[in-house]
N, C-alpha and C positions, 0 to 999 in steps of 0.2 A: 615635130620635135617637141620634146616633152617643155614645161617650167620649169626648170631644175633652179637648186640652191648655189650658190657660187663657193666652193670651197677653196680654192685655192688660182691665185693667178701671178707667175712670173714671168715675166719675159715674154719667149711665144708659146709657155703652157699654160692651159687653165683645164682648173680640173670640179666639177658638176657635180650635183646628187638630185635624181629625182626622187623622191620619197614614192610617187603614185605607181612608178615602175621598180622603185628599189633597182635604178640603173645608176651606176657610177660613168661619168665620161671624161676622158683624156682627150681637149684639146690641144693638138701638137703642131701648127704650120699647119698644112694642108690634109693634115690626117687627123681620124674620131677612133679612137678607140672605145669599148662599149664594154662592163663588166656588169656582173654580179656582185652579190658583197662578197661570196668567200672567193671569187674569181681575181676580184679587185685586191682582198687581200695577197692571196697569192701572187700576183704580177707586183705588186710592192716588195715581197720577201724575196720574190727573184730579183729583183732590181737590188736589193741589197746586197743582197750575195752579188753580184755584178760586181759592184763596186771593190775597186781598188785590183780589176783586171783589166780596166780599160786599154784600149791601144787604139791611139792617134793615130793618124797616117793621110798623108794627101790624096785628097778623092780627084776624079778626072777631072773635073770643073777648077781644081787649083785649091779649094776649100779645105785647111787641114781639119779632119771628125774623125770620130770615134763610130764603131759598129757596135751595136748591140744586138746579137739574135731574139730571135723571137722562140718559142715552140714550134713553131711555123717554120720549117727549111728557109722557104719559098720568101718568107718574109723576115728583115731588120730594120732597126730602127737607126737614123746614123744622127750623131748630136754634135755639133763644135763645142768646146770648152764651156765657153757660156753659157750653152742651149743648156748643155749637163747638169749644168748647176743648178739652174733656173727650174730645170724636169725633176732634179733630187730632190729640192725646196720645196719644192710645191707638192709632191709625195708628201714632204714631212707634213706640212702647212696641210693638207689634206687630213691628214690621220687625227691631226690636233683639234679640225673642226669637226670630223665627224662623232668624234670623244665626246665634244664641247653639247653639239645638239642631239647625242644620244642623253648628255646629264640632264638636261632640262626638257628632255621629250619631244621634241619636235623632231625626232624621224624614226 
């Protein structure tokens, strides 16, 4: 696994930049997402547009989450309330740092 920079950490997201692979990573619980930067942007623009379609509903485990598709039929993403928040946050908190160390050169 690469050295990545730590851009963003809430809850159980945290979200990476390796500068040497120009990889961005979505850690989520027990799952890595892995992008490009116009990849990374886009899965952020989609996630925006998401919002404010969410729909709660209790999963077989008893846990009320929200589903989120992916492009991927085959795969979603599923968040509790506070997961949501914590994955929207760290989106933003993401975008602010890679802003911050694109202004002063470091990636």
């Amino acid at each position: 696994m690469c050295h990545s920079t730590l851009l963003a950490c809430n809850g159980q997201t945290t979200i990476t930049y390796c500068r040497n692979c120009k990889a961005h990573y979505i850690w989520q619980d027990n799952s890595l997402l892995t992008f490009n930067a116009d990849d990374f942007r886009r899965f952020v623009a989609g996630v925006h547009e998401y919002k404010g379609r969410e729909q709660f509903f209790t999963c077989p485990d008893g846990v009320v989450r929200m589903l989120m598709p992916t492009p991927l039929p085959e795969l979603a993403l599923t968040f509790t309330y506070p997961e949501w928040g914590n994955f929207m946050l760290s989106l933003e908190e993401a975008g602010y740092m890679m802003e911050i160390y694109q202004l002063v050169g470091t990636h």
